[in-house]
C-alpha positions as CSV (number, residue, x, y, z in Angstrom):
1,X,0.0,0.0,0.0
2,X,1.7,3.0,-1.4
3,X,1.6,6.8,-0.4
4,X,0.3,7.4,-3.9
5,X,-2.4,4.7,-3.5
6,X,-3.5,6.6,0.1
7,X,-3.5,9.9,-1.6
8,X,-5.3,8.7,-4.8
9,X,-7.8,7.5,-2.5
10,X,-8.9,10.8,-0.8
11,X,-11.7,13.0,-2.0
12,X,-12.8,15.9,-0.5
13,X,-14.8,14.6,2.1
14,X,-12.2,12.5,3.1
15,X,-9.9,15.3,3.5
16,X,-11.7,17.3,5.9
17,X,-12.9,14.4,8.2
18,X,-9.2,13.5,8.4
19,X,-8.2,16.8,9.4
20,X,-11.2,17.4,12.2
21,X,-10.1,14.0,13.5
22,X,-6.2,15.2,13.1
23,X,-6.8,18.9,14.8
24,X,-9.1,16.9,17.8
25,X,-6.1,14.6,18.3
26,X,-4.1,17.1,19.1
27,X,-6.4,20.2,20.3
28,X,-7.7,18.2,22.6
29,X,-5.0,17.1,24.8
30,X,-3.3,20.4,24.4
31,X,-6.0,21.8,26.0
32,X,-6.5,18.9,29.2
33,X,-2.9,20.0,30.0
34,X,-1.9,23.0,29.2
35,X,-4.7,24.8,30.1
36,X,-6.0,26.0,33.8
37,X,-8.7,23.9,35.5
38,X,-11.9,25.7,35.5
39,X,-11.1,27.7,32.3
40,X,-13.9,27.6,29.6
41,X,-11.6,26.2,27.2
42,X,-10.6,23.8,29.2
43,X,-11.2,20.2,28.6
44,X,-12.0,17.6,31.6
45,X,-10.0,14.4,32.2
46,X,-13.3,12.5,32.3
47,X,-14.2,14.0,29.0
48,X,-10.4,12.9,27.4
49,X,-11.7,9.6,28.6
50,X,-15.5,9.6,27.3
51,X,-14.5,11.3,23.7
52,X,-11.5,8.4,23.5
53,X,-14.0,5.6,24.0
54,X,-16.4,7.2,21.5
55,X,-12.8,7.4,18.9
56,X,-12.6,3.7,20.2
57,X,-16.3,3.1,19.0
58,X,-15.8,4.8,15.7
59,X,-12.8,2.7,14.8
60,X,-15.2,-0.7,15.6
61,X,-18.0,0.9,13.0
62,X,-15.4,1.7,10.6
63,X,-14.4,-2.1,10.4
64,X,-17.9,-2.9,10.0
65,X,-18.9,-0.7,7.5
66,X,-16.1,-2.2,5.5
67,X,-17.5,-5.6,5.2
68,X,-20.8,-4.9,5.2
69,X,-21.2,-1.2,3.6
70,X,-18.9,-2.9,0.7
71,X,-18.7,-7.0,0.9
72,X,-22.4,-7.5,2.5
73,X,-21.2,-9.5,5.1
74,X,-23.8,-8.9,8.0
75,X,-21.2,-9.7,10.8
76,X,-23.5,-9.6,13.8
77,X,-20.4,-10.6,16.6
78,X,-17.3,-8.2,15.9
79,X,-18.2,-7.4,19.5
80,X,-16.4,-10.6,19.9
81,X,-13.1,-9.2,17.9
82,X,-13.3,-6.0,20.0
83,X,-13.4,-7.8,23.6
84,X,-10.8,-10.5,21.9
85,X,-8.5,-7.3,21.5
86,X,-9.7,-5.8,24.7
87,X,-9.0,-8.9,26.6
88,X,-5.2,-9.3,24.9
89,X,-4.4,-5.7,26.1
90,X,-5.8,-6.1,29.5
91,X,-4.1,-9.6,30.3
92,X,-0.5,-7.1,29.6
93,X,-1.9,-4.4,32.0
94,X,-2.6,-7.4,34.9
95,X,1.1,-8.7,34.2
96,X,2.0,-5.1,35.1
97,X,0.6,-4.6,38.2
98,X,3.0,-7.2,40.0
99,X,3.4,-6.9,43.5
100,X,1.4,-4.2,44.1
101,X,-2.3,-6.2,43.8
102,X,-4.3,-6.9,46.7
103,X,-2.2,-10.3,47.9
104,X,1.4,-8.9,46.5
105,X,1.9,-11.9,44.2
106,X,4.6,-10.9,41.8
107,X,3.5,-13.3,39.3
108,X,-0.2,-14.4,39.3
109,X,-3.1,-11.8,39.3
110,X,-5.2,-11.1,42.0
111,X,-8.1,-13.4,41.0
112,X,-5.8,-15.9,40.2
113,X,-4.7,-16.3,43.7
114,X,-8.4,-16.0,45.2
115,X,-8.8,-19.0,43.0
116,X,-6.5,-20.9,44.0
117,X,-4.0,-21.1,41.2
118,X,-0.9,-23.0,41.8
119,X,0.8,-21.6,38.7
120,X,0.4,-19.0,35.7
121,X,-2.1,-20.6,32.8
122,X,0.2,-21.3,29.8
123,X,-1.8,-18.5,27.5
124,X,-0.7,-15.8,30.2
125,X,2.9,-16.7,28.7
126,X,4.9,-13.6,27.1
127,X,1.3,-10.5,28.3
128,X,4.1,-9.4,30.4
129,X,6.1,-7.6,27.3
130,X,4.5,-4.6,25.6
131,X,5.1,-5.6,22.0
132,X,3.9,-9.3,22.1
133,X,0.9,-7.8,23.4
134,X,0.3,-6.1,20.8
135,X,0.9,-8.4,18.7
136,X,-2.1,-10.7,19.9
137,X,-4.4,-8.1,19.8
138,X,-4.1,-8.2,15.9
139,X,-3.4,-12.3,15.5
140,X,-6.1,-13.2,18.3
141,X,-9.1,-11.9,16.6
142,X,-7.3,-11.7,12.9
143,X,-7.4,-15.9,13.6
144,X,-10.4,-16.5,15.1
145,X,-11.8,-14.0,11.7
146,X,-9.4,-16.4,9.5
147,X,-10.7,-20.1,11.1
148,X,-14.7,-18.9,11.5
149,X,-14.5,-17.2,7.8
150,X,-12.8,-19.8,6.0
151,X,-15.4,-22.6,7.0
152,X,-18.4,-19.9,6.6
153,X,-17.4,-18.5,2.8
154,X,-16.0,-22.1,1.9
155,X,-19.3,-23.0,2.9
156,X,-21.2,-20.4,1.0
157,X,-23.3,-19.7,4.1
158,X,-23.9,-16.1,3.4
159,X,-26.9,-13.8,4.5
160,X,-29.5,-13.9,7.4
161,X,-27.6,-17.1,8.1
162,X,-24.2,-16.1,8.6
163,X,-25.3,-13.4,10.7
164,X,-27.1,-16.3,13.0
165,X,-23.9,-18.3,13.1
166,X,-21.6,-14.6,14.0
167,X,-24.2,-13.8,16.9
168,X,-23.9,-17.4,17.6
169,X,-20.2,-17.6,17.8
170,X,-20.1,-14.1,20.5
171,X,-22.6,-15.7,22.3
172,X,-20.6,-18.6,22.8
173,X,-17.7,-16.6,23.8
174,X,-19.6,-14.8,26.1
175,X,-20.4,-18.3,28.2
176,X,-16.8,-19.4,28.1
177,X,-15.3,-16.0,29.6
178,X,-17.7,-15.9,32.4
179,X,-16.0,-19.1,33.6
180,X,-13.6,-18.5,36.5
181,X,-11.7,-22.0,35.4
182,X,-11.0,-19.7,32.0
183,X,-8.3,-18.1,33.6
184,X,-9.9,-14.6,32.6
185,X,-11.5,-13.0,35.9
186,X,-14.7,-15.1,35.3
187,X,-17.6,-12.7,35.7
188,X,-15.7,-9.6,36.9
189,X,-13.0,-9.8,34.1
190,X,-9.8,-8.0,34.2
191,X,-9.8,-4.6,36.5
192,X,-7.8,-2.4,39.1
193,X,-5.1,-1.6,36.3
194,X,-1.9,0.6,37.3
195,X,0.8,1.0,34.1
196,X,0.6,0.9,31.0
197,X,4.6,1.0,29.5
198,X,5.4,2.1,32.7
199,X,3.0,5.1,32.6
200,X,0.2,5.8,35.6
201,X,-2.7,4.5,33.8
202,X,-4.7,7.4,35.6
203,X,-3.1,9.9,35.3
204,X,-3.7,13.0,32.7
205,X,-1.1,12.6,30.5
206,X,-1.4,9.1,30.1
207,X,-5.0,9.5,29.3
208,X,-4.5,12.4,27.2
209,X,-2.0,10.4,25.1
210,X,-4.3,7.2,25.0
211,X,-6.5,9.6,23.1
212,X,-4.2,11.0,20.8
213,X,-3.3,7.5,20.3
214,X,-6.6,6.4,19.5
215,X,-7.5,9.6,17.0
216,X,-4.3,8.4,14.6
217,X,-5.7,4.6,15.3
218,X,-8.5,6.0,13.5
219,X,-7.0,7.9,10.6
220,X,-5.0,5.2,9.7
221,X,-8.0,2.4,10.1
222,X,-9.7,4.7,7.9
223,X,-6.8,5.3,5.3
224,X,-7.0,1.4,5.6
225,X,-10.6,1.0,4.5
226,X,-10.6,4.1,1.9
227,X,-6.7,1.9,-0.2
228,X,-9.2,-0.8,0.0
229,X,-12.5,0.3,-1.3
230,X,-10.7,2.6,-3.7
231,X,-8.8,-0.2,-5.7
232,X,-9.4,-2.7,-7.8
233,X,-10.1,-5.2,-5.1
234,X,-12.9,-2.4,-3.8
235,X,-14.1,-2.8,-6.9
236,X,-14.4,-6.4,-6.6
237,X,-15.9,-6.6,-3.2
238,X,-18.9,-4.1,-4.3
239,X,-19.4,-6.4,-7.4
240,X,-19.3,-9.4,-4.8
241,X,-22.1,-7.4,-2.5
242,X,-24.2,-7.0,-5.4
243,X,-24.2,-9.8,-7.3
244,X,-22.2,-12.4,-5.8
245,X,-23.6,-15.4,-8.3
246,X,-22.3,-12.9,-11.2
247,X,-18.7,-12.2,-9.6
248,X,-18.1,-16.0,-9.3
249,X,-19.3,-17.2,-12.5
250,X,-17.0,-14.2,-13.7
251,X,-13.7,-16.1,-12.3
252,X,-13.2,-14.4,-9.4
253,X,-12.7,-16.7,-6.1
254,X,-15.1,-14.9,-3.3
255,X,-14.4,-17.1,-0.8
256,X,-10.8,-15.3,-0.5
257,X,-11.9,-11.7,-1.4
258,X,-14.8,-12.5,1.5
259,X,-12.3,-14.0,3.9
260,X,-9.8,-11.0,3.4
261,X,-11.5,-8.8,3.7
262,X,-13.1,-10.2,7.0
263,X,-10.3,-10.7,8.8
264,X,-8.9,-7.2,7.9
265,X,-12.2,-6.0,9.9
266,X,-11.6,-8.0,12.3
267,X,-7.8,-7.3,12.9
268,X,-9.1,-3.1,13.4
269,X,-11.9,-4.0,15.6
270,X,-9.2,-5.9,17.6
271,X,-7.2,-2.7,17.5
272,X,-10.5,-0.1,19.0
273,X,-11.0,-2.7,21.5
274,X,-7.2,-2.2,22.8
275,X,-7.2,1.3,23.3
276,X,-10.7,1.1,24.7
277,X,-9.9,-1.2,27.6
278,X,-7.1,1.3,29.5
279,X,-9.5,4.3,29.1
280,X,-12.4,2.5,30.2
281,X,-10.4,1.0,33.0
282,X,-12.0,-3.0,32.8
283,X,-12.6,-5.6,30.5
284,X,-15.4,-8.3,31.1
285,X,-17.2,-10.8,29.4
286,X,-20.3,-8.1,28.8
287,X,-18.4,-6.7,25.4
288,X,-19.3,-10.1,24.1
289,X,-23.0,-9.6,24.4
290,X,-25.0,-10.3,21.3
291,X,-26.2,-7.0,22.0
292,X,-23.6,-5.0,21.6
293,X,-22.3,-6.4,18.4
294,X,-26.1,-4.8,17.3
295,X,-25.9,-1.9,18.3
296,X,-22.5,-1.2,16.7
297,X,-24.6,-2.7,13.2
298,X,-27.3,0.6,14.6
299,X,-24.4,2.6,14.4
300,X,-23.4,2.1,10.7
301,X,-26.6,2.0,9.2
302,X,-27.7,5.4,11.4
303,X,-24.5,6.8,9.8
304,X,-24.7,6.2,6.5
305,X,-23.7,2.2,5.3
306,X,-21.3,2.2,2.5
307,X,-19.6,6.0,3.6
308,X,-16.9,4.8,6.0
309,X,-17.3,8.7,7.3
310,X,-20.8,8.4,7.9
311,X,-20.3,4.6,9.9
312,X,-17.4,6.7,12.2
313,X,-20.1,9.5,12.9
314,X,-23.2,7.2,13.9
315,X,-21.1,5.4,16.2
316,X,-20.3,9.0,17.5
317,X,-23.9,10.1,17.6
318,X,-25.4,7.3,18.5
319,X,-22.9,6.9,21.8
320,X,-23.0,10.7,22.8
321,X,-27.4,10.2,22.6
322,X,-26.9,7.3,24.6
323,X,-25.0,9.4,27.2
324,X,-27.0,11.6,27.3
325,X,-30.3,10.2,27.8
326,X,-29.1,7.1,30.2
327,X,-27.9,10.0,32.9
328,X,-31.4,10.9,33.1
329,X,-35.0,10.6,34.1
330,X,-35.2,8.4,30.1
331,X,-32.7,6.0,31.2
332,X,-35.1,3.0,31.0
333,X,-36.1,4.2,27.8
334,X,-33.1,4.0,26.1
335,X,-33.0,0.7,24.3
336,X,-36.8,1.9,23.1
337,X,-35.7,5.3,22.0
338,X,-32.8,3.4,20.0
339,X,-35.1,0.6,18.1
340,X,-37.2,4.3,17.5
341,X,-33.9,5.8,16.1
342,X,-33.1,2.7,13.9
343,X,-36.5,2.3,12.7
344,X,-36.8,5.8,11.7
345,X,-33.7,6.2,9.7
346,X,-34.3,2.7,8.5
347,X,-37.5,4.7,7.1
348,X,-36.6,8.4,6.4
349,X,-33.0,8.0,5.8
350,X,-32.1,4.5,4.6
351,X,-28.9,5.6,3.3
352,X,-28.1,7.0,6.3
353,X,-27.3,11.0,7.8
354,X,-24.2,11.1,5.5
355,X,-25.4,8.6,2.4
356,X,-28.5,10.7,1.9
357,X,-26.2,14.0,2.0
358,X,-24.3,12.4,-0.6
359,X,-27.4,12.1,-2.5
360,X,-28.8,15.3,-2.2
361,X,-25.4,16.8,-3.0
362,X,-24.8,15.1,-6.1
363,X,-28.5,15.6,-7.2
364,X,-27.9,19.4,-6.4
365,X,-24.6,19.0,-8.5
366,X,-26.6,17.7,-11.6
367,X,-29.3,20.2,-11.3
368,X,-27.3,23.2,-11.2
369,X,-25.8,22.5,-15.0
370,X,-28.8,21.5,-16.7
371,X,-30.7,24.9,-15.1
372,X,-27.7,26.9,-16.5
373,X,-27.7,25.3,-19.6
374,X,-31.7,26.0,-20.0
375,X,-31.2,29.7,-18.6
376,X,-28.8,30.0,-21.5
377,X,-31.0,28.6,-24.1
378,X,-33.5,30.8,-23.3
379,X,-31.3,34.0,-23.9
380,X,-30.4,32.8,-27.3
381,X,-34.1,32.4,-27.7
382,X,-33.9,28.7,-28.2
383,X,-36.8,27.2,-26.2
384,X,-38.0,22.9,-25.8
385,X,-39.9,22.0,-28.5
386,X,-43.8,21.1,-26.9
387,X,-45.4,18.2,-27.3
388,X,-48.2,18.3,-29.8
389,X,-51.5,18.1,-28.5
């Protein structure tokens, strides 16, 4: 993937979201530290910590709108990539607390030793370096993509069934983690971090620097998507989304365009759930809840499917709303008020806040030539010829 190839690739609208997201990475921050507490410019720590999980949340649509804005694939369980991730990052942050949890074991985490563990689970092996960390949090739920998409394309199981089988798959995840024998934390998951690269997990630089962090996680995921879409394999995967039947007869092999693609998503949604876990502070086996792999769906088509931009800003939108009206007295409302939201743009805007401003822009962009052209007509005195009664 060349510089020329991520240029190429950028329109206009592209541009600017890039930049806003760019100029909040860094305004932001800036402005947590540098400024006075209590000035109006001034932005909280608990805000640096709110907007980086909503940058966290953006990233996760992004990989969604990517295979199903562009491939059709319906994934109804990347929440189960995005806890995968989550998980991988928080098992380093328990190997860095050491001897400073509860019981002072240098080795085991705390719930390990309320457990009764003799000795660290094998798959605990090597969380206690940065980079192989990171590491897992691509190859964890990049595999798990690879293994569950390979027998699902080679399969040809594709629509409202391979979004059964997805949901089915988190779902299943879901009841392992809560298992104490997992070795995860069981129902309470992985909590009560301290350093993160040596870093005070709490403190305002660090969080102010998970959120930079997470703003260029997003440009690049983004730049990501756009290379792809852009090219020639873009090409393909819309061909494969609309007529899949056609593609194949064609010559082209779906099954690895589909599975690609897939486990690209899956790899980024790996990524969001990473940074989300040390600005959220905890990781449990709720991010594997059917539920929440839907709601991130809610976010993309409220967006705009098929935008990338418009799949980054529902997930935005959608999570501010929700934080807004779930502090309130409409907090039991919420899930209601959200079916209301995605029935309505189902509805009124089925392409979506920024699909149907796409549309209306490019219809303006039409109309505006032929009117000239007819304005000019008519001062030549050339006029339409009428249709004969």
């Amino acid at each position: 993937m060349t510089p020329h190839m991520l240029t190429r690739s950028l329109d206009r609208g592209a541009t600017i979201f890039l930049l806003v997201v760019a100029a909040l990475g860094v305004l932001i921050p800036l402005s947590n530290l540098l400024l006075p507490a209590g000035s109006f410019l001034q932005v909280p720590t608990y805000l640096v910590a709110l907007w980086g999980k909503y940058v966290c949340y953006a990233i996760l649509a992004l990989s969604i709108d990517l295979i199903w804005g562009y491939c059709g694939i319906l994934s109804l369980g990347h929440g189960a990539f995005f806890a995968l991730g989550g998980y991988a990052m928080g098992m380093y942050l328990m190997r860095q607390i050491g001897t400073r949890g509860v019981y002072g074991n240098p080795v085991l985490p705390d719930f390990m030793v309320f457990l009764n563990y003799s000795k660290l689970p094998w798959y605990w092996y090597g969380f206690d370096v940065f980079w192989f960390a990171a590491l897992m949090v691509l190859v964890v739920p990049g595999l798990l993509a690879f293994c569950f998409g390979w027998l699902a394309f080679r399969s040809r199981v594709t629509g409202v069934y391979l979004s059964i089988i997805t949901q089915a798959m988190t779902y299943a995840l879901l009841l392992a983690f809560f298992r104490n024998d997992f070795g995860f934390g069981g129902n309470n998951g992985l909590t009560d971090f301290k350093d993160i690269l040596g870093f005070n997990v709490q403190a305002e630089g660090t969080r102010a620097a998970l959120f930079a962090l997470s703003c260029l996680a997003l440009i690049a995921g983004f730049l990501i998507c756009r290379a792809i879409v852009s090219s020639k394999l873009g090409k393909v995967l819309i061909a494969v989304r609309d007529a899949e039947s056609r593609t194949r007869f064609l010559g082209y092999r779906v099954e690895s365009y589909k599975l690609f693609v897939f486990t690209v998503s899956a790899c980024m949604a790996g990524v969001a759930g990473a940074l989300y876990v040390p600005q959220v502070g905890i990781i449990n086996p709720s991010e594997f809840a059917p539920g929440n792999s839907i709601e991130a769906v809610i976010w993309v088509a409220v967006g705009g499917r098929g935008t990338l931009i418009g799949a980054a800003l529902g997930a935005v939108v959608v999570n501010y709303a929700k934080t807004f009206f779930t502090s309130g007295m409409l907090a039991p409302y919420w899930l209601f008020m959200l079916g209301a939201m995605f029935i309505l743009v189902t509805l009124l805007l089925p392409k979506g806040i920024v699909g149907t401003f796409n549309a209306w822009r490019d219809s303006s962009s039409e109309r505006r030539p032929a009117e000239a052209t007819r304005s000019a007509a008519a001062e030549d005195g050339v006029t339409e010829p009428k249709m004969a009664e």
